[in-house]
C-alpha positions as CSV (number, residue, x, y, z in Angstrom):
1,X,0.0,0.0,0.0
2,X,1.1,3.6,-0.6
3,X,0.0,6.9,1.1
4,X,0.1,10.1,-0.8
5,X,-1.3,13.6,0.9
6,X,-0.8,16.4,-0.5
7,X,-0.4,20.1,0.7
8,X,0.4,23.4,-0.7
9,X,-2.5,24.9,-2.1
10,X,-4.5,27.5,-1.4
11,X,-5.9,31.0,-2.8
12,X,-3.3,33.1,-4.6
13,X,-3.4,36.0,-7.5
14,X,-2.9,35.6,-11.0
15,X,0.8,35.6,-11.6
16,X,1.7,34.2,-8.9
17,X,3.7,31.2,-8.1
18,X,2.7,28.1,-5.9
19,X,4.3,24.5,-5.0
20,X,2.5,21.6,-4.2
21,X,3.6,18.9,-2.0
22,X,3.0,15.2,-2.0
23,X,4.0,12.8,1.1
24,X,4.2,9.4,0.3
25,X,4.7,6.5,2.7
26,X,4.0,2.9,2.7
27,X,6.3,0.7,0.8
28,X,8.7,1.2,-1.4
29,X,8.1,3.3,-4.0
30,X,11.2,2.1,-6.9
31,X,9.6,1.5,-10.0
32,X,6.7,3.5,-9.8
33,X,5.7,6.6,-11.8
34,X,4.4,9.6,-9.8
35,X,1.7,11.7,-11.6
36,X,0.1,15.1,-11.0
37,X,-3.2,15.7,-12.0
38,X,-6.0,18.3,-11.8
39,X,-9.9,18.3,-12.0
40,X,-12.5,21.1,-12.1
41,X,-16.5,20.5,-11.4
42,X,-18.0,18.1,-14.2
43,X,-14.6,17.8,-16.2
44,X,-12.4,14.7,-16.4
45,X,-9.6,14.4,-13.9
46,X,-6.4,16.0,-16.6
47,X,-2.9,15.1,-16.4
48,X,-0.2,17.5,-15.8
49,X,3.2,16.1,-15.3
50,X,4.7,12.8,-14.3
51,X,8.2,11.6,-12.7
52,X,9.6,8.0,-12.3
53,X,10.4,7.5,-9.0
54,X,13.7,5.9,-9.4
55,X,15.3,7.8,-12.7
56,X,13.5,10.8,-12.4
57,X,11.8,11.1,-15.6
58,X,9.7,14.0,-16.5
59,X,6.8,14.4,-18.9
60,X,4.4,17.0,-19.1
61,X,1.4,17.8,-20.9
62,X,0.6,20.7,-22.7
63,X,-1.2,22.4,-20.0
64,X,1.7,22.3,-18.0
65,X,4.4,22.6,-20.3
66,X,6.7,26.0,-19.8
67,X,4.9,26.8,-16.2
68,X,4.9,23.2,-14.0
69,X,7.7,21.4,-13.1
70,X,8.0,18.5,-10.9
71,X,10.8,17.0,-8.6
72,X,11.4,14.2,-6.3
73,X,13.3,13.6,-3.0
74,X,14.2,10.3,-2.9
75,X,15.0,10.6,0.8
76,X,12.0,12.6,1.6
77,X,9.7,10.5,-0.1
78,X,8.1,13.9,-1.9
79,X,7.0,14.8,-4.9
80,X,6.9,18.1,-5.6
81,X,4.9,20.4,-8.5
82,X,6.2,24.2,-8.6
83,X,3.8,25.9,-10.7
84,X,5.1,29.2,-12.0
85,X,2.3,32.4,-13.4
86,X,-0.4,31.1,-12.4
87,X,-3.6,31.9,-14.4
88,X,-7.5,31.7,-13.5
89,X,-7.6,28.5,-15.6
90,X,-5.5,26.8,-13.0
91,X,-8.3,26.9,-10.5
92,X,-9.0,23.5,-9.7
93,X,-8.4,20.6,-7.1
94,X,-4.9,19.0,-7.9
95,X,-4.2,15.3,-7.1
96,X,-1.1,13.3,-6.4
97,X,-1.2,10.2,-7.5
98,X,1.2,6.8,-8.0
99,X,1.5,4.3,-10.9
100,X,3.1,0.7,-10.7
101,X,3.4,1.5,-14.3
102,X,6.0,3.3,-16.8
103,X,4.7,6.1,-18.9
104,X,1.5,6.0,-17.3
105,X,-0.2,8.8,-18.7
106,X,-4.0,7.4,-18.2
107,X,-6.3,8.1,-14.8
108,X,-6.9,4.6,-14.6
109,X,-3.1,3.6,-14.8
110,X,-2.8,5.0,-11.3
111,X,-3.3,3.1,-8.1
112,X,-3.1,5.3,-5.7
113,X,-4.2,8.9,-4.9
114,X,-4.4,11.5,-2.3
115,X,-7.2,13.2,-1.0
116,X,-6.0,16.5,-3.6
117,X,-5.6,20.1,-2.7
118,X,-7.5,23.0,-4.2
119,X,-6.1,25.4,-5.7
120,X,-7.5,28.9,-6.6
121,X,-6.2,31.8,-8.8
122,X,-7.8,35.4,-8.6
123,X,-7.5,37.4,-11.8
């Protein structure tokens, strides 16, 4: 089993810059791939970024690409998402989430998630 909680968000202008935070703990998490998603009211949960645990990996969507990046600490056990001008758009809860699974890109390649943090941006 793995744990994931995330923390950082919160209510912030537009322009401004945030980080999120993921905890995991549990067992080990070598071989996994860590993903970052978002979801708004009524829309489908939307990848952002994802980062193998053990190379450290990146790929990001197009939302994300030019304004998110995302880091690990291996000795932490954090994942991290720094998320740079922030717009209005970017309202929305964010989820951490782990994948036994390379290049999983797909919602339903993930097998565990955290409880998410909202984020807001104010125009």
């Amino acid at each position: 089993q793995v744990r994931l909680v995330e923390s950082g968000g919160g209510l912030v202008q537009a322009g401004d810059s945030l980080r999120l935070a993921c905890q995991a703990s549990g067992r080990t998490l070598v071989g996994y791939t860590m993903g970052w998603f978002r979801q708004t009211p009524g829309k489908e949960r939307d990848l952002l970024a994802t980062i193998t645990w053990s190379g450290g990996s990146t790929f990001y969507a197009d939302s994300a690409k030019g304004r998110f990046i995302t880091t690990r600490d291996l000795d932490k056990k954090m994942v991290y998402l720094q998320m740079n001008n922030l717009k209005p758009d970017d309202t929305a809860v964010y989820y951490c989430a782990a994948s036994t699974g390379g290049s999983a890109r797909a919602v339903d390649q993930y097998d565990y998630w955290g409880q998410g943090t909202q984020v807001t941006v104010s125009a």
